[in-house]
KOLNUTOR-576336 format. One record per residue (C-alpha): residue in one letter; x negated, z negated, y. Coordinates in steps of 0.5 Angstrom, whole numbers, plus 500, padded with zeros to 3 digits. Layout:
! residues N
AXZY;...
! end
This chain:
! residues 786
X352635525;X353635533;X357642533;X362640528;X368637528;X375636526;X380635532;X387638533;X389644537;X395644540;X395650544;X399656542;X396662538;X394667543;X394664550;X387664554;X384660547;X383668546;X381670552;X376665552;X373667545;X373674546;X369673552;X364668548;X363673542;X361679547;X357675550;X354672544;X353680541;X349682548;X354687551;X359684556;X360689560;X359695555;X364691550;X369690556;X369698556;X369699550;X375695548;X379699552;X379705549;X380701542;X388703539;X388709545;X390716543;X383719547;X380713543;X379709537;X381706531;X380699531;X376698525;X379692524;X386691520;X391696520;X396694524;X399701527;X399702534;X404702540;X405707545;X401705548;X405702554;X400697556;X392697559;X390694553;X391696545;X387690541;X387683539;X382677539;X379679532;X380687533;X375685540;X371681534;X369687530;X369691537;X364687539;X360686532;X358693532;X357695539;X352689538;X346689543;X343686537;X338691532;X336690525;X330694525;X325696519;X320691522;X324684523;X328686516;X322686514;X319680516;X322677511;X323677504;X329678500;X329672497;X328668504;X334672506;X338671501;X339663504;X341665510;X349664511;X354670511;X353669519;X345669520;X345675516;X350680520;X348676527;X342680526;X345686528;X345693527;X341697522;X337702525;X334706519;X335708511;X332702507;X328701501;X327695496;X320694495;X320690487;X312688488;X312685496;X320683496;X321686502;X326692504;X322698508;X323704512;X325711506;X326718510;X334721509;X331726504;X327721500;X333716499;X339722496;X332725491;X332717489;X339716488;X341724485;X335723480;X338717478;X345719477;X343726474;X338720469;X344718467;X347719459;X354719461;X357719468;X362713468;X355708467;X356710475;X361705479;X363707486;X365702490;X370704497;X372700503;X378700507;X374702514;X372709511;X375714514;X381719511;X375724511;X369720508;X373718504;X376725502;X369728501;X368721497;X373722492;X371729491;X363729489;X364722485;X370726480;X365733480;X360728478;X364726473;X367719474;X374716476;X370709477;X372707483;X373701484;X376699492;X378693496;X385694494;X384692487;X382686491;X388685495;X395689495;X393692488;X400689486;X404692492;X403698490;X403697484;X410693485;X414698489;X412704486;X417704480;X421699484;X423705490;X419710488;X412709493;X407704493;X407703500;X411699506;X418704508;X418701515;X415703523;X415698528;X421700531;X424697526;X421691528;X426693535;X433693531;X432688525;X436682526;X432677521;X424678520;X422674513;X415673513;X411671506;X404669505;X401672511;X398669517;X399674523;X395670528;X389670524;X389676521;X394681524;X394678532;X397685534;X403683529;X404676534;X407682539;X412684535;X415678533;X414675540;X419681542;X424680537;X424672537;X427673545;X431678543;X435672538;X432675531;X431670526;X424670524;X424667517;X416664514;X415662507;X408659508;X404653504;X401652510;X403650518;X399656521;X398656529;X401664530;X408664525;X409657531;X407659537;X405664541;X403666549;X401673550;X395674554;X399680557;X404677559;X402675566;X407668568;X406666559;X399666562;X401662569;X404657567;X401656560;X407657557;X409660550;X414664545;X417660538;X416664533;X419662527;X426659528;X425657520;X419655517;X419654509;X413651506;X413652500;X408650494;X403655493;X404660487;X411658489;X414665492;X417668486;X421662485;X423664491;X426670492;X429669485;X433663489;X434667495;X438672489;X442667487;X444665493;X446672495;X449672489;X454665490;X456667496;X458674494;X463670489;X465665495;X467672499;X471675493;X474668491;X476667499;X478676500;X473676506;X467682506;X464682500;X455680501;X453685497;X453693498;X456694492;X456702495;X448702496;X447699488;X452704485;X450711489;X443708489;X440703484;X439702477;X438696472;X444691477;X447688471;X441685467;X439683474;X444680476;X444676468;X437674469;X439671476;X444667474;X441664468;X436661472;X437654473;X437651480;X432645478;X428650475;X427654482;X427648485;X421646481;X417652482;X417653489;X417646491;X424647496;X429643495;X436647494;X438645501;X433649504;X433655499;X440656500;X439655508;X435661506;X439665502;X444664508;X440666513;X438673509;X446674508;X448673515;X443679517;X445686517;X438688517;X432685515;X425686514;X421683508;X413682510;X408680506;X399680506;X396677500;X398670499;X404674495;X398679492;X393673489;X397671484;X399672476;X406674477;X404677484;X407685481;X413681479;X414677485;X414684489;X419687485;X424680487;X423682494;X424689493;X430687489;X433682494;X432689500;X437692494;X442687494;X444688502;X443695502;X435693506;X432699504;X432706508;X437703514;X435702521;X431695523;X430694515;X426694510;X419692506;X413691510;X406690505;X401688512;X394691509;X388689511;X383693513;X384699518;X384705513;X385701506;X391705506;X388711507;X383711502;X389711497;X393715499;X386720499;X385719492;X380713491;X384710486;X381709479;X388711475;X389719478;X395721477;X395729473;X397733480;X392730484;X387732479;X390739478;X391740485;X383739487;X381743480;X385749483;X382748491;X375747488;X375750483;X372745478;X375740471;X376734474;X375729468;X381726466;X380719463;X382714467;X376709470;X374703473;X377699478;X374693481;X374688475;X373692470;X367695473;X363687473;X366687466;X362694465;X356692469;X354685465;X355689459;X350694461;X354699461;X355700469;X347702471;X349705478;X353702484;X354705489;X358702495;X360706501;X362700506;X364693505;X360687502;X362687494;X358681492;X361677498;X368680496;X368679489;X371673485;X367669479;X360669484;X355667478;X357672474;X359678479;X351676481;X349678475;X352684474;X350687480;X342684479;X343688472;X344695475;X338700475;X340702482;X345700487;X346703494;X349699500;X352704505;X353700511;X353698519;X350691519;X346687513;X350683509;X350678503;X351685498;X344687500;X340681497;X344681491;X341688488;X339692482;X332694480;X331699485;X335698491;X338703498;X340701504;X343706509;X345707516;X352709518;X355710525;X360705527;X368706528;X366706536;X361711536;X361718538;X358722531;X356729534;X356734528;X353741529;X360743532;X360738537;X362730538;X367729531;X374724531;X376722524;X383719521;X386714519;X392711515;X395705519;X400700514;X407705516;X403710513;X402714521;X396719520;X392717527;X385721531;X379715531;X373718537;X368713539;X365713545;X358710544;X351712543;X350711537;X345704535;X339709533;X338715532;X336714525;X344713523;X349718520;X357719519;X359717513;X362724512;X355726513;X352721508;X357722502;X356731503;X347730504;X349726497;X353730493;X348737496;X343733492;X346730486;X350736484;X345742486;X347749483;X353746480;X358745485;X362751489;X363746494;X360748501;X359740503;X354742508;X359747512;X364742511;X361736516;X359741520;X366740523;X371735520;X377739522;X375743515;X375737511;X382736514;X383743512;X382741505;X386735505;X392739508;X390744502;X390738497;X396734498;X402737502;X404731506;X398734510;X401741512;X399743520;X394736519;X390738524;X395740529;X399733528;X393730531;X393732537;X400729539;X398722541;X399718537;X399722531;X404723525;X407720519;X407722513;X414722509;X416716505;X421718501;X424711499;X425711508;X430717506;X433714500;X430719496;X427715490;X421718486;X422714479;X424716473;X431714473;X432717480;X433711483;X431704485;X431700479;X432692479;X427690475;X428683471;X422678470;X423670467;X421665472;X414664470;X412657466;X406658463;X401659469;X394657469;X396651473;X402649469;X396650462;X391646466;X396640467;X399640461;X390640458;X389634463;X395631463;X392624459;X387623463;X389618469;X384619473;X384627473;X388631478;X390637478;X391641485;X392647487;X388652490;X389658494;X382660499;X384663506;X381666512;X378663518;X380664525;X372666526;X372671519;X376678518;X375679510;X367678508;X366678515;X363672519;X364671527;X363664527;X364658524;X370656528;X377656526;X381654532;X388654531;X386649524;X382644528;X376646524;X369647529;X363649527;X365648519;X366652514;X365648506;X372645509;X378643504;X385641507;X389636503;X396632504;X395626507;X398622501;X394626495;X388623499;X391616498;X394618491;X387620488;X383614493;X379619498;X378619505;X379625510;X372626511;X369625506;X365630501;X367633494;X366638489;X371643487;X371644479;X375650476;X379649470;X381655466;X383655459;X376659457;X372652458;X367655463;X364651469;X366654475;X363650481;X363650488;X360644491;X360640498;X367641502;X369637507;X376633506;X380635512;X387632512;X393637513;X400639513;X400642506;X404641501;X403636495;X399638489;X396644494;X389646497;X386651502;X379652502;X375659506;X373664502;X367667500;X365660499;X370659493;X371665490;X367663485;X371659482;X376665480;X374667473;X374675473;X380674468;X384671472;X389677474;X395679476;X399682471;X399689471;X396690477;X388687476;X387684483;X384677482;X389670483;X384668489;X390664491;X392660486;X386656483;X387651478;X381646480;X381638481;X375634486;X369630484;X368625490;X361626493;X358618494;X351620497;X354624503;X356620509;X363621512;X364626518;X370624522;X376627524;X382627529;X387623525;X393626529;X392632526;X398631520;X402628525;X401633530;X401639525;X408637522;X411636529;X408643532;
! end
């Protein structure tokens, strides 16, 4: 207990608390001067791509291209630290099955192909040859291919992830279950029929002529560092910058730019936010329809008053379609009601609303705090439709900004990992490889748990990620995984996914992002796709950690060679001899790849087209259409109240799970959390001081957290300290993975799938045999007054 402590932080985002903390994690990891070297060729044209979040790249302007928590994951793979056959082995998987997210990966990385021994417990060396015979025969056993589930991460590249899609669909399957089912699902899913693409129509020169910047739930300082550079440029040159956030959060405050060499000097520090709006959580649709209806009220204040009217009547007529029943169903909506949801007052939505109206050019950002809710897709077409109103589409300096997370999640999609192809994807690959991709549409992500609790899902296969960590309902996505005959973990460091496993169980090596992957053609690059849709080279310049280890290009290639053994035209091997085949293909395939393997010798690379950037709108009326929803009133939490609410002494809150400071995704760093004030934590719940005095608890003291959906199941996660904090009544915040499992695997947003692991009905049970662990009281104050 002597480590940890709850005590304010009251510097700025960024500033020497991230330099420090770069230099303890490469310390810790073995490799301060290889990994100061490293970093520097992180986000460089000659270098690589971080592999952590997929904030693109600059110019290159500076010395140096990466964040604190980029400098992290730098540091995590290029660890001294080796995982070898024999300290794995010297444990058995039950033992290290209670070992922390931490302690697992702190083990370092994997340095050969391993193999589940049932009679001793214990993973053991398997030869390359022997793992793909193993999995190939275990396929190829299967009655059916959709009883195969093939999970992808982000950080694989545009060519593994290429060759991926292709061998699972000549296989016979679209199953592919993604980390977008988990995290922008909905924005994609929102914007497509709304603008005709799901995906962000900004660059980061637009971040250099907006006059407004709106940033909804998201917390740049913790998981897009780089993003605080951009919103520091803009603050001094006088744009607003708007955050919607339930939470006071560090980097939308504050930030000192370890560049900038007199922040550095006199320990100063740039204002971020000029308004800071905290909302209730699950509150953001409420919002944007109250930003609309604000828009809408001073619209007719201008036409009362003869001035210039607010809305762009020109972009709706030439470019929109659905304004009239939009416009109907905002001005239907009640101020209390709007008020109600979001948890502002009408005072602070109409100064928003102003705000956005008094903006020539304005950019709409958002991260998953708007993606994990039920009415998430909903809430997203509202941003788009607020964009529409002023004409902030297709405009220099504006737009909509999804911020995603891993380096390459975008990529993937874009590639085709996406268990719902459309028909010319499929068409387009029957011609190139001459083959009949199956046409069913698959399983994503929870439909693939669903399906291998049932016992119709025998084979899971995951290049990359720690699915088991990832997922929400953790008992029952457990089970599903124990419930596999096989499953295969693709992967650079051992993690909690690898001691959850099927009746036979693979672990294999891959080469990291930073790692040079000598093929027979010479040392190979792979591409990825940043969130502004720019197509980037990625080289690594490190000795690979073992010479056991393969690409993962190499890797899906050897597989697909043994699986589909005379039945497949396709010359895997010949392919990853030299990626610039792959790529070949790729510009084969999908045409926004023509001269693909030109395009990527200009540093930097190239974007590809969005057409809603062009005002070229891919829907089915041929233009952007307004989409009209009712404010929801019938949520999990409004149902869960409406249960309990006879019962005096229950109190139903709120809860939405967060990264920490030391964590990207399922990742753990450390167990800090330096920007809340949390050290050497993470079963951590931050609560509003007078919900602490209403239901009779302290800060410090201990609590089980209980779900409470209306399918009467127990989903508990116990053992969390209470940290006060400036949160909104009625609210929680807690770290995942450590409460997913309070998120029934039917609790989805609605036409998008993504599990609502930001809006969790659950109430607290105090803890009375654990004693209370202090804290810094000043946190409330200091945290409301930063």
């Amino acid at each position: 207990m002597s480590d940890q402590k709850i005590h304010f932080y009251k510097g700025p985002a960024g500033g020497w608390g991230a330099l420090k903390s770069v230099a303890k994690h490469l310390q810790a990891q073995g490799v301060a001067m290889k990994g100061a070297k490293t970093l520097l060729s992180a986000n460089q044209p000659d270098g690589f791509d971080c592999p952590g979040c997929a904030w693109p790249d600059r110019d290159h302007r500076s010395t140096f291209e990466f964040c604190e928590n980029g400098a992290k994951a730098i540091a995590a793979e290029a660890t001294a630290h080796r995982a070898t056959a024999s300290v794995l082995g010297g444990h058995t998987v039950s033992e290290l099955a209670e070992w922390s997210d931490f302690d697992l990966e702190n083990m370092g990385r994997i340095t050969e192909p391993l193999v589940y021994d049932r009679a001793t417990d214990r993973y053991k060396p398997i030869a390359w040859d022997d793992a793909f015979e193993l999995i190939a025969a275990r396929l190829n056993a299967l009655s059916n291919p959709n009883e195969a589930m093939f999970y992808t991460s982000g950080r694989a590249s545009n060519e593994a992830a290429f060759l991926y899609q292709l061998f699972v669909r000549e296989f016979g399957t679209n199953n592919f279950p993604d980390c977008s089912n988990m995290c922008h699902e909905p924005s994609g899913q929102g914007l497509k029929p709304t603008i005709g693409i799901g995906k962000g129509t900004v660059t980061l020169h637009d971040f250099e002529k907006a006059d407004a910047i709106f940033i909804m739930g998201q917390n740049p300082g913790t998981n897009h560092p780089r993003m605080l550079g951009e919103l520091r440029e803009a603050s001094k040159r006088g744009c607003k910058i708007v955050s919607f956030n339930p939470l006071r959060e560090r980097g939308l405050e504050r930030f000192a730019d370890p560049q900038d060499k007199m922040e550095m000097a006199t320990l100063g520090s740039t204002p971020i936010s000029t308004n800071y709006f905290q909302l209730r959580i699950g509150g953001d649709m409420a919002v944007m329809k109250a930003l609309c209806k604000r828009v809408f009220e001073l619209d007719d204040a201008a036409v009362a008053a003869g001035g210039e009217r607010v809305l762009d009547l020109g972009f709706i007529a030439e470019h929109t379609h659905g304004i009239e029943a939009f416009e109907a169903s905002i001005r239907a909506e009640s101020w209390e009601a709007l008020e109600a949801e979001s948890g502002l007052s009408q005072e602070q939505l109409c100064a928003a609303g102003d705000l956005y109206a008094q903006a020539k050019r304005v950019i709409i950002c958002w991260g998953m705090g708007i993606t994990q809710h039920q009415h998430s897709v909903a809430t997203i077409q509202h941003i788009a439709a607020l964009l529409m109103l002023r004409g902030n589409l297709g405009r220099e300096g504006a737009g909509a900004c999804p911020v995603r997370g891993h380096s390459n999640v975008q990529g993937d999609r874009t590639m085709g990992i996406y268990e719902k192809p459309p028909k010319t994807l499929l068409d387009r690959l029957g011609q190139v490889f001459g083959f009949e991709p199956p046409r069913e549409n698959g399983y994503g992500t929870v439909e693939s748990i669903q399906a291998m609790l049932d016992g119709k899902g025998k084979v899971f296969f995951a290049l990359g990620g720690n699915f088991a960590s990832a997922t929400p309902d953790t008992i029952a996505t457990w089970k599903a995984l124990r419930n596999t005959d096989l499953t295969v973990h693709v992967t650079t460091k051992f993690n909690r996914s690898h001691t959850i496993h099927g009746k036979e169980a693979l672990v294999l090596p891959c080469l990291g992002r930073t790692e040079i992957d000598m093929q027979a053609a010479g040392p190979q690059g792979v591409t990825v796709e940043d969130s502004m849709s720019m197509v980037h080279i990625s080289s690594g310049m490190n000795a690979p950690a073992s010479e056991h280890l393969l690409s993962e290009p190499m890797i899906v290639a050897r597989l697909a060679a043994a699986t589909l053994k005379g039945r497949s035209k396709t010359p895997w091997l010949w392919l990853v001899e030299d990626y610039s085949r792959i790529r070949d293909k790729i510009e084969e395939v999908f045409d926004d790849f023509a001269g693909f393997n030109e395009k990527i010798k200009v540093p930097g690379g190239f974007r590809l087209r969005n057409t809603a950037s062009e005002r070229v709108w891919n829907t089915p009326t041929g233009k952007a259409n307004f989409i009209t929803y009712a404010l929801p009133t019938d949520t999990p939490l409004h149902q869960a109240r409406a249960r309990l609410r006879g019962d005096e002494k229950t109190v139903v809150f709120n809860l939405a799970t967060v990264r920490s400071h030391d964590q990207y995704n399922t990742t753990i760093y450390g167990n800090d959390d330096r920007y809340r004030g949390v050290w050497g934590h993470r079963r951590v719940v931050f609560i509003n001081r007078d919900d602490l005095k209403a239901i009779g608890m302290k800060a410090g003291e201990w609590v089980d957290i209980t779900s409470v959906y209306s399918d009467g199941d127990t989903r508990r996660a116990e053992k969390f300290v209470l940290i006060e904090y400036d949160i909104p009544r009625g609210c929680l915040a807690s770290y995942f993975p450590e409460t997913n499992s309070l998120v029934p695997l039917s609790s989805v947003s609605i036409g998008a799938g993504t599990p609502t692991s930001k809006s969790i009905p659950v109430v607290l049970t105090l803890r009375t045999q654990d004693a209370p662990l202090p804290q810094d009281q000043a946190r409330s104050v200091a945290g409301a007054t930063a």
